[in-house]
N, C-alpha and C positions, 0 to 999 in steps of 0.2 A: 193724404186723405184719399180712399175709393169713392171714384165718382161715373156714374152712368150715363155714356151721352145718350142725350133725347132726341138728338139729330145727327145725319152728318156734318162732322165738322173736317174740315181739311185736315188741319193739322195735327189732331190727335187721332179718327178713327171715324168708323162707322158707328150707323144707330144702334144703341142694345151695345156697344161696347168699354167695357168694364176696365176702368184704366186705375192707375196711381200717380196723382198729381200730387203737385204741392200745396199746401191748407190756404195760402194766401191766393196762389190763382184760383183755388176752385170756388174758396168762400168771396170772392172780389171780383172774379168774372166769368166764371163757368155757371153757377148758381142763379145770380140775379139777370144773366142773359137768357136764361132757359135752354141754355145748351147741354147742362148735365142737372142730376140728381144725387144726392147723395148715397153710395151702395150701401140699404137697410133693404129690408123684406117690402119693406110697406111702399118702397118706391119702385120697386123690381115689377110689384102686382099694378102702377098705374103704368110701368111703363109698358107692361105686355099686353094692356088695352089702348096704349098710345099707337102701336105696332098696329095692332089690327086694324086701327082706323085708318093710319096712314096706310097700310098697302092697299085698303079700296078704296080709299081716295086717287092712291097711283098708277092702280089696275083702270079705275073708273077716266083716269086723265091720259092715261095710253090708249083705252080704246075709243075716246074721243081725237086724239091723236092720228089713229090710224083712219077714222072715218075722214077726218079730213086730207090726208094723205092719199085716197083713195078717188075722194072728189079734185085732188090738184093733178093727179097721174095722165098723161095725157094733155093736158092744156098747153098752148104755147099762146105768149101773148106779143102784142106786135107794137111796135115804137117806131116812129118816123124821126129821126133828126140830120141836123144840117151836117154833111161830111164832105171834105176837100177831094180831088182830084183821085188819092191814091184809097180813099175808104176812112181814110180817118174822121171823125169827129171831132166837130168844131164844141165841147165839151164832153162831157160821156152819161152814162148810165148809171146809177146806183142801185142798192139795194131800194133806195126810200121812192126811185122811178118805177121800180118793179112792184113793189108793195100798191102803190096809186093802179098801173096796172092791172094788178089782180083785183084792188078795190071795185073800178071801173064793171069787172065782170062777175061782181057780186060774191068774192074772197075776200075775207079779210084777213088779212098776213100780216102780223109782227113784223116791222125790216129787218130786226136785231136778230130772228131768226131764219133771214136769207142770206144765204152766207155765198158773198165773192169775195178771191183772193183778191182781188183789185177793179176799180172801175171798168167797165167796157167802154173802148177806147176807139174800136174799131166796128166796121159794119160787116153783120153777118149773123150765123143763128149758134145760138148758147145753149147750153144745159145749165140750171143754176140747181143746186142744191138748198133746199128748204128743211130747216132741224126743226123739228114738231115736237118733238121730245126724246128722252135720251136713249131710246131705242127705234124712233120713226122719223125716218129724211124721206122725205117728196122729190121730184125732181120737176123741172118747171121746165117749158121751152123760152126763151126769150129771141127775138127775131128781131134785129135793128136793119132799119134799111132808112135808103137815103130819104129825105124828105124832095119835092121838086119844086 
């Protein structure tokens, strides 16, 4: 069966792309997920008003994106915690420390889109990486220092 996905889906394609599946996956779960259409005329015309909507939804959700990326550029935020002799912390820092954080300073930040490779473990000043969306990363300062 030709079917039209209505979104991106991983594993078969992008939106607006025009595949040959088999009649059991498309009619059993491509169809009633809303993931594709069936390739007729009459779906091809909703799907090119699907399109339109969706890119200024996307346009409209990137440049809210970048205004916020623009209000985080430049900020460093500061954390006290308890650390041993050599700098270490006596636990560390997360993403969900950093999000409180930036709340504190009247940001509100997703943690799932603050991205450390691993906890901060040690005292000293970080760059952390913030994905706003799939074209706009922020950069955050975070600064741990010892508590006394």
């Amino acid at each position: 069966m030709k079917v039209i996905l209505r979104q991106n889906y991983e594993p078969l394609g992008k939106m607006g792309a025009r595949l040959e599946v088999k009649d059991g996956y498309a009619r059993n779960y491509l169809i009633p997920r809303g993931l594709a259409y069936p390739a007729t005329s009459q779906y091809e015309k909703m799907l090119l008003t699907e399109t339109r909507l969706h890119d200024k939804r996307v346009a409209h959700l990137q440049k809210a994106a970048a205004d916020q990326a623009e209000r985080l550029s430049g900020i460093t935020v500061t954390t006290y915690r308890k650390a041993g002799e050599e700098g270490r912390l006596f636990g560390s820092v997360t993403s969900t420390d950093i999000a409180e954080l930036l709340a504190e300073q009247g940001i509100e930040v997703d943690r799932r889109k603050i991205t450390l490779d691993e906890p901060i473990k040690v005292l000293g000043n970080y760059q952390v990486r913030i994905h706003l969306h799939e074209q706009v990363n922020a950069m955050v300062g975070v600064a741990v220092l010892k508590e006394e």
